[in-house]
N, CA, C and O atoms as a printed pandas DataFrame, in Angstrom:
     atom_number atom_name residue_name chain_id  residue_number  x_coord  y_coord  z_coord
0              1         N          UNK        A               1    8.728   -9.923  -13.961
1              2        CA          UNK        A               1    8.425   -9.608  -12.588
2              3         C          UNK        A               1    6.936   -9.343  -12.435
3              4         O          UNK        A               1    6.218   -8.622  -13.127
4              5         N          UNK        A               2    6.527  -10.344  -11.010
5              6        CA          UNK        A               2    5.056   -9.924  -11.181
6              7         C          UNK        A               2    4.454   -8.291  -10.972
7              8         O          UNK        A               2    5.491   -7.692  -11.255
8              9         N          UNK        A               3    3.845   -7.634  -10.783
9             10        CA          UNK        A               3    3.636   -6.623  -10.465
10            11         C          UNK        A               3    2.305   -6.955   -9.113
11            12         O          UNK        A               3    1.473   -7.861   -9.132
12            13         N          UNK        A               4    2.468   -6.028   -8.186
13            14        CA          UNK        A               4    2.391   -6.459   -6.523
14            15         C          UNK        A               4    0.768   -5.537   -6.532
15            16         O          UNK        A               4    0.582   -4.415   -7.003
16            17         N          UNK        A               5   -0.034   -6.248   -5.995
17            18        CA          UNK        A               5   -2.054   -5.607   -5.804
18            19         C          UNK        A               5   -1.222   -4.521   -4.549
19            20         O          UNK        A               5   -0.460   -4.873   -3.648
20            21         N          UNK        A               6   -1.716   -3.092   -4.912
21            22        CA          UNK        A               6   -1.928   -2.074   -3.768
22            23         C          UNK        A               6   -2.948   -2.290   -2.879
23            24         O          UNK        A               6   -4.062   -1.803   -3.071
24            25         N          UNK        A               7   -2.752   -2.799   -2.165
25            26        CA          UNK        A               7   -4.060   -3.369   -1.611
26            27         C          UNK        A               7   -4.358   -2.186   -0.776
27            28         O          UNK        A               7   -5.117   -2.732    0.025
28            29         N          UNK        A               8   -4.307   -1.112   -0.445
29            30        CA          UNK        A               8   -4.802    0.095    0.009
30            31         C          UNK        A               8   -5.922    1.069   -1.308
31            32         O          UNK        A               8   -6.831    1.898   -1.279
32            33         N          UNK        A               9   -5.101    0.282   -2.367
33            34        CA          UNK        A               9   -6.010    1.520   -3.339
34            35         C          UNK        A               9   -6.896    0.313   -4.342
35            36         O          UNK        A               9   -7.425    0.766   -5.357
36            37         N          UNK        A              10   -7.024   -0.940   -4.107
37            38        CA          UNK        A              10   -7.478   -1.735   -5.442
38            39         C          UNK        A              10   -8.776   -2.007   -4.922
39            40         O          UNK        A              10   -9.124   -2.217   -3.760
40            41         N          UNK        A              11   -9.693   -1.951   -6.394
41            42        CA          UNK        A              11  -11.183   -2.408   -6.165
42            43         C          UNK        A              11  -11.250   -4.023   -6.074
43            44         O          UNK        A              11  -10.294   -4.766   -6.294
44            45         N          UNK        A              12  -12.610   -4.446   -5.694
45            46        CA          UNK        A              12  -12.466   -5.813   -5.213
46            47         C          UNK        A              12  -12.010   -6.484   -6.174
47            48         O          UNK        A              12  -11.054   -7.204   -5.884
48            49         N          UNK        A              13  -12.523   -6.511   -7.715
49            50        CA          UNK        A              13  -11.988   -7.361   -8.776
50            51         C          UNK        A              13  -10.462   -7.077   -8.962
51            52         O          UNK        A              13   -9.910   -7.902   -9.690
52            53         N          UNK        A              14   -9.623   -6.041   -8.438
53            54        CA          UNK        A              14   -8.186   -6.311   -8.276
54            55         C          UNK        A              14   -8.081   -7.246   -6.876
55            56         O          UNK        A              14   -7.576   -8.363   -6.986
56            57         N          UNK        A              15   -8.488   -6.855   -5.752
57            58        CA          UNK        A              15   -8.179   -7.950   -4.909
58            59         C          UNK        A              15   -8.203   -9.500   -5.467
59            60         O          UNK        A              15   -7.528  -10.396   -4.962
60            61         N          UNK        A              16   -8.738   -9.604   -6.145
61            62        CA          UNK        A              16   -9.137  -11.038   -6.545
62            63         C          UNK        A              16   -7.662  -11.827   -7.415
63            64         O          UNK        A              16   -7.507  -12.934   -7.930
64            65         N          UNK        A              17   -6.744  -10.594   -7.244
65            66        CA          UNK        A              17   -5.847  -11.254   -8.351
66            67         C          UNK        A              17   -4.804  -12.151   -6.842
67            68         O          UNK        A              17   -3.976  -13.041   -7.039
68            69         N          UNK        A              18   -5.089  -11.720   -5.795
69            70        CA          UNK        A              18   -4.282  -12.129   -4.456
70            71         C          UNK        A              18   -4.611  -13.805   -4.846
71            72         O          UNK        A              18   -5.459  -14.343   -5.557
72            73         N          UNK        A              19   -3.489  -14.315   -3.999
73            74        CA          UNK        A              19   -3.610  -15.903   -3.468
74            75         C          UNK        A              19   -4.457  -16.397   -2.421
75            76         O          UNK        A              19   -4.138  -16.219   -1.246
76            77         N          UNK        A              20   -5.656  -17.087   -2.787
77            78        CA          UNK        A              20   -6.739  -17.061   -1.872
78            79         C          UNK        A              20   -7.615  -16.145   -1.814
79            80         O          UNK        A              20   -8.542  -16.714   -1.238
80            81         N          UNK        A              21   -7.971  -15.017   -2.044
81            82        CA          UNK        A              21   -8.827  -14.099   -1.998
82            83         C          UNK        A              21  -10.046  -14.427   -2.856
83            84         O          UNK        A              21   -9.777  -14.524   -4.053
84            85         N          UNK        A              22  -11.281  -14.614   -2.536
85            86        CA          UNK        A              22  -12.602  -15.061   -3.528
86            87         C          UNK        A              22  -13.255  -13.581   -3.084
87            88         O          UNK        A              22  -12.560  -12.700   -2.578
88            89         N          UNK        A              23  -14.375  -13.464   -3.288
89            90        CA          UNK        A              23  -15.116  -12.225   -3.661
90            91         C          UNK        A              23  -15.780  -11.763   -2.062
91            92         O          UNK        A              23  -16.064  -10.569   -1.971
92            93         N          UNK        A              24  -16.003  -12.519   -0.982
93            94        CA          UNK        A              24  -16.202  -12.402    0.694
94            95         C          UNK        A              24  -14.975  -11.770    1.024
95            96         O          UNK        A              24  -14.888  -10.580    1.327
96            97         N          UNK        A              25  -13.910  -12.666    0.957
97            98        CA          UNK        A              25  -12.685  -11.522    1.128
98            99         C          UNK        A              25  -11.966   -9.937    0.528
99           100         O          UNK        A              25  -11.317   -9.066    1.109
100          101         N          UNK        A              26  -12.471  -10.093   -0.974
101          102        CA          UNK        A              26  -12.179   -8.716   -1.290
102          103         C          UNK        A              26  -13.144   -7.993   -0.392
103          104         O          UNK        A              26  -12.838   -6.981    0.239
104          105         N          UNK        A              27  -14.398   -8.603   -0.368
105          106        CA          UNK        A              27  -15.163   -7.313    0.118
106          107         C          UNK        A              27  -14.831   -6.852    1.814
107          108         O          UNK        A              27  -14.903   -5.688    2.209
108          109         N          UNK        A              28  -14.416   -8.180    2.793
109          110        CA          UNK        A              28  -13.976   -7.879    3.732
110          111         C          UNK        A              28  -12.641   -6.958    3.711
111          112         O          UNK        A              28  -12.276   -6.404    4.748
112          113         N          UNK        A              29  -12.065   -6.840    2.733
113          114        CA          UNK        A              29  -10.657   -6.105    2.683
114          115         C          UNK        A              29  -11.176   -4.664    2.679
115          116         O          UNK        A              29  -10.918   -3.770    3.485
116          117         N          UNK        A              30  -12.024   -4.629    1.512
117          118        CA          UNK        A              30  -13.191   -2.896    1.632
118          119         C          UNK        A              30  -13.217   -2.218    2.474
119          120         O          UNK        A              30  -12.697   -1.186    2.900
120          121         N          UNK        A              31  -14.468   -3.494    2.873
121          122        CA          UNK        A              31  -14.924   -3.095    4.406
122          123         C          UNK        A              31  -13.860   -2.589    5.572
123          124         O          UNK        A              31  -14.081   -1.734    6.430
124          125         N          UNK        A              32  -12.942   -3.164    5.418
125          126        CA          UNK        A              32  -11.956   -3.046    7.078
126          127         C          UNK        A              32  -11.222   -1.354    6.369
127          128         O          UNK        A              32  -11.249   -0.227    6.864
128          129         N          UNK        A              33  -10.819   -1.693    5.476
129          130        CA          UNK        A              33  -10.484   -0.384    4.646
130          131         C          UNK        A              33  -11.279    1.015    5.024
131          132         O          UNK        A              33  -10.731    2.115    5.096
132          133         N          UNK        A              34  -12.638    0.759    5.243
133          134        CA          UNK        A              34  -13.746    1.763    5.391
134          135         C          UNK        A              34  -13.776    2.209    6.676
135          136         O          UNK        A              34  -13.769    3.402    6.980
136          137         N          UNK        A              35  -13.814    1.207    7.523
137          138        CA          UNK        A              35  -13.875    1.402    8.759
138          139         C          UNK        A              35  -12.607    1.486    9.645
139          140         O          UNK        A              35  -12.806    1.836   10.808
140          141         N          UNK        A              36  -11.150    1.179    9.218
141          142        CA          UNK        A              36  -10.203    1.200    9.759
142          143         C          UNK        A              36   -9.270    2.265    9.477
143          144         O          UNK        A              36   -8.682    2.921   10.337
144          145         N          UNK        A              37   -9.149    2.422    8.062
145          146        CA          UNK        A              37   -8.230    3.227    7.608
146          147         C          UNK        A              37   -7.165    1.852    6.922
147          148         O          UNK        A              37   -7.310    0.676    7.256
148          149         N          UNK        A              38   -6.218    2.302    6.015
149          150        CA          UNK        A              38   -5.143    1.399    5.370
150          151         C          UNK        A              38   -4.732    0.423    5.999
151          152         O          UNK        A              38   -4.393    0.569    7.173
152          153         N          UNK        A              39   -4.660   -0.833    5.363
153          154        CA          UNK        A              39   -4.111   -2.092    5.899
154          155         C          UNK        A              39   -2.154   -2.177    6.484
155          156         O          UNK        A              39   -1.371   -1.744    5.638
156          157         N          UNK        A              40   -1.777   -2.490    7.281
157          158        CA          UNK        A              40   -0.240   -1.669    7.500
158          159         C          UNK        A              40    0.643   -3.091    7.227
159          160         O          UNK        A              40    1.868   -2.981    7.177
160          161         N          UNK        A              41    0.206   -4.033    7.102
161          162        CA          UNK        A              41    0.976   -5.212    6.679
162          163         C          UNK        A              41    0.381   -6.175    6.432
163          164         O          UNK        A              41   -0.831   -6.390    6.409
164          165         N          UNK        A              42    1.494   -6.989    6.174
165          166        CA          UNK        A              42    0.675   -8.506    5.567
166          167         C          UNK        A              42    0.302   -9.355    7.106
167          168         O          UNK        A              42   -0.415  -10.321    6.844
168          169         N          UNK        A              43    0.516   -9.275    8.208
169          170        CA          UNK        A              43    0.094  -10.083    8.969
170          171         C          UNK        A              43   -1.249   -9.095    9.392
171          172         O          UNK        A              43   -1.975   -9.630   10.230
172          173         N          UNK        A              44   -1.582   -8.047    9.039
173          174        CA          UNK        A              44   -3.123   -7.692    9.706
174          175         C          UNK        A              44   -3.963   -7.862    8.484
175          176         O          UNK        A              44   -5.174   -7.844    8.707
176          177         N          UNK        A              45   -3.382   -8.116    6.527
177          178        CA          UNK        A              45   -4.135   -8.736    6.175
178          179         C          UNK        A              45   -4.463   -9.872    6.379
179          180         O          UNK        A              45   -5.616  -10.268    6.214
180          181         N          UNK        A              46   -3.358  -10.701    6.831
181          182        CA          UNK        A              46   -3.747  -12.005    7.018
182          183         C          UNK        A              46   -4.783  -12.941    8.211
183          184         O          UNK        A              46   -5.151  -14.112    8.311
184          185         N          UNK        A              47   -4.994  -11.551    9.063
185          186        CA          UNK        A              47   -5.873  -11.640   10.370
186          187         C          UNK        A              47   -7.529  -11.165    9.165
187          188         O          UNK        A              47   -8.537  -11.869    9.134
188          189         N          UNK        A              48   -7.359   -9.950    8.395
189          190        CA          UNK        A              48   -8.361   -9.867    7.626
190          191         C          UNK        A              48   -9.247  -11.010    6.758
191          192         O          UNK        A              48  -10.376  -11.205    6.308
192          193         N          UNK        A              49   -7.929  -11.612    6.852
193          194        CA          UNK        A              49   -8.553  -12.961    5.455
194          195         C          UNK        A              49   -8.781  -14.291    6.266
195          196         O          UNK        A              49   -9.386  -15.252    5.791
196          197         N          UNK        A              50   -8.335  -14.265    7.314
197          198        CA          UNK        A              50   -8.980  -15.379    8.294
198          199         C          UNK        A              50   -7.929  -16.503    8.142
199          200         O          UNK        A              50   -6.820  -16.134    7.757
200          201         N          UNK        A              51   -8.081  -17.594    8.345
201          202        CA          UNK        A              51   -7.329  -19.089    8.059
202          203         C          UNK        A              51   -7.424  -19.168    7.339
203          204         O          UNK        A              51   -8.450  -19.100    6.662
204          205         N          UNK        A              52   -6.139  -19.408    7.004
205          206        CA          UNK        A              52   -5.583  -20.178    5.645
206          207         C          UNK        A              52   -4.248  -19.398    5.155
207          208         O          UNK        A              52   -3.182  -19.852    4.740
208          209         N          UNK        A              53   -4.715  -17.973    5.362
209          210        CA          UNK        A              53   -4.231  -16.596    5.116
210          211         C          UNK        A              53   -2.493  -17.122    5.491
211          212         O          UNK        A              53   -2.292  -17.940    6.389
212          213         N          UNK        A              54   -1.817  -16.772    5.011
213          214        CA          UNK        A              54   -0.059  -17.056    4.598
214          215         C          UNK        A              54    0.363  -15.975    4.852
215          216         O          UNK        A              54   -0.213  -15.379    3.942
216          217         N          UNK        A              55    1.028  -15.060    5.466
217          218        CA          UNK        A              55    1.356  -13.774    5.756
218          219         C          UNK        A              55    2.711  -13.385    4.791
219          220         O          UNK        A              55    3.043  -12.352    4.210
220          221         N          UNK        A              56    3.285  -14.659    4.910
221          222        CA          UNK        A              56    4.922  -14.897    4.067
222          223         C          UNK        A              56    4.518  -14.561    2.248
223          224         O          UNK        A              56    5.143  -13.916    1.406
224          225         N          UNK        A              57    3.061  -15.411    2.158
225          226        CA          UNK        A              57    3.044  -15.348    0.902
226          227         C          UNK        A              57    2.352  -14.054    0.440
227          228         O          UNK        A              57    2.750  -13.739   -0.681
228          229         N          UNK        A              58    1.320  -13.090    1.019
229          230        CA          UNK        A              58    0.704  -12.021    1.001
230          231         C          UNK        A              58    2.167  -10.969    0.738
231          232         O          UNK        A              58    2.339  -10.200   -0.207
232          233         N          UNK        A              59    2.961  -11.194    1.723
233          234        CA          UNK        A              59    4.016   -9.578    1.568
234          235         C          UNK        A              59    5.204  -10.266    0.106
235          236         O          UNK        A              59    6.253   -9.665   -0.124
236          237         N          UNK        A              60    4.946  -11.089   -0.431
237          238        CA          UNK        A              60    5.454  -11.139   -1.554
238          239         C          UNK        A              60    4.717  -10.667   -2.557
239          240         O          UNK        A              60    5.322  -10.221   -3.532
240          241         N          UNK        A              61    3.418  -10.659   -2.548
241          242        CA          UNK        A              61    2.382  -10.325   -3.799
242          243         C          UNK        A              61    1.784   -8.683   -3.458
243          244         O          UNK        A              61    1.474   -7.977   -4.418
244          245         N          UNK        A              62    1.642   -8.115   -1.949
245          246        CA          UNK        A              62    0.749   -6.957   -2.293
246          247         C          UNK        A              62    1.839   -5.843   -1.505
247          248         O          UNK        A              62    2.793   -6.175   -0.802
248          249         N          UNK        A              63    1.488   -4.694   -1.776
249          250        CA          UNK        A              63    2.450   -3.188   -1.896
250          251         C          UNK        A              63    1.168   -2.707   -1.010
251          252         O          UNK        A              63    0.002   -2.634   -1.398
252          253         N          UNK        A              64    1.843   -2.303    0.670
253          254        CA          UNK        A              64    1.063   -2.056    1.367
254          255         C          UNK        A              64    1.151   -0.659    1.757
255          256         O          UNK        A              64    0.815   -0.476    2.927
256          257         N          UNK        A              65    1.536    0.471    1.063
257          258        CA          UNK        A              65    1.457    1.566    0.682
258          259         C          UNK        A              65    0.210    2.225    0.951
259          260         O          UNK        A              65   -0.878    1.940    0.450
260          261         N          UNK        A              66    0.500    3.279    1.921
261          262        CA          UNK        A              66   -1.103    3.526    2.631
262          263         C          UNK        A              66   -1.837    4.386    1.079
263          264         O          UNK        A              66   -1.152    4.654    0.092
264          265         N          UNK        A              67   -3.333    4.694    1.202
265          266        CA          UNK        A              67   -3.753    4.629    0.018
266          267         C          UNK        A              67   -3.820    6.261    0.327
267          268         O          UNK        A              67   -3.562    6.686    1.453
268          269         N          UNK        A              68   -4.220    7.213   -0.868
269          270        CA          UNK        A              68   -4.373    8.370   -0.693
270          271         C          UNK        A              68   -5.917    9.101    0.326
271          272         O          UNK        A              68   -6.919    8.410    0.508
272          273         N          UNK        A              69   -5.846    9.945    0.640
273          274        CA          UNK        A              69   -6.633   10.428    1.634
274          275         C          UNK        A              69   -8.185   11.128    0.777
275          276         O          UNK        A              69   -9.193   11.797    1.003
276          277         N          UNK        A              70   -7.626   10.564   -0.060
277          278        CA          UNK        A              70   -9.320   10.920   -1.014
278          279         C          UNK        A              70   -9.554    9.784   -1.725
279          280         O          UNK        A              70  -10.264    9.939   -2.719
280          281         N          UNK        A              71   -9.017    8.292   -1.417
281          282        CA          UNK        A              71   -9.486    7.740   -1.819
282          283         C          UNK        A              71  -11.041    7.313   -1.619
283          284         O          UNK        A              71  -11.512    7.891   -0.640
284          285         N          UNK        A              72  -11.847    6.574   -2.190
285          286        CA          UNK        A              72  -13.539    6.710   -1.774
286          287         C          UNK        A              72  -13.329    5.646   -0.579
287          288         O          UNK        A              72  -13.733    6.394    0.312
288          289         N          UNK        A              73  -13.057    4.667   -0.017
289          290        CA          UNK        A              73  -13.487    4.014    0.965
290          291         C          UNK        A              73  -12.536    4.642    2.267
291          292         O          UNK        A              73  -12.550    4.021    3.330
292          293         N          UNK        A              74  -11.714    5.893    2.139
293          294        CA          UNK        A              74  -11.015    6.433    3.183
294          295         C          UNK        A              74  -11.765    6.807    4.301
295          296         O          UNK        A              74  -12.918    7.237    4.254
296          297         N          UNK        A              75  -11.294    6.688    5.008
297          298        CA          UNK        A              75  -11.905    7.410    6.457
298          299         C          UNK        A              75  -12.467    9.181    6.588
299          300         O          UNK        A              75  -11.506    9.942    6.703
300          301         N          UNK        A              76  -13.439    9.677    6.585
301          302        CA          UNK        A              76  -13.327   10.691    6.638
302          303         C          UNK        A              76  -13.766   11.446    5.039
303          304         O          UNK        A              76  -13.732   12.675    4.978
304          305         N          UNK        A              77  -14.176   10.620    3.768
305          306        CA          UNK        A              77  -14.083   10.900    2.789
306          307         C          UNK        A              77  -15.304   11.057    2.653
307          308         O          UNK        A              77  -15.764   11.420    1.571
């Protein structure tokens, strides 16, 4: 069984293990992370990652588990 990217708590070189994700997108995932607060599903990552982005195939691979409140790119941290 694969094991699923937290994409609320992973640094960009874990984003990178996603389908489609190159190193503009991890960092856009950061970024929205920083400024938004936790990603809440695979269709607002898939608005994150622009075209191409598969929403079907994202909520098979990442665990969208909001991240802890001390994480470093949290809101408020």
């Amino acid at each position: 069984m694969t094991t699923k990217v937290r994409v609320n708590l992973a640094n960009p070189l874990e984003l990178l293990e996603l389908p489609g994700v190159g190193s503009e997108q991890a960092d856009a995932i950061v970024t929205f992370r920083a400024q938004h607060g936790p990603i809440r599903d695979a269709a607002q990552l898939a608005d994150i990652l622009g075209s191409g982005a598969r929403p079907e195939l994202l909520s098979e691979q990442v665990d969208f588990s909001p991240s802890d409140g001390t994480a470093p790119e949290a809101p408020g941290a």
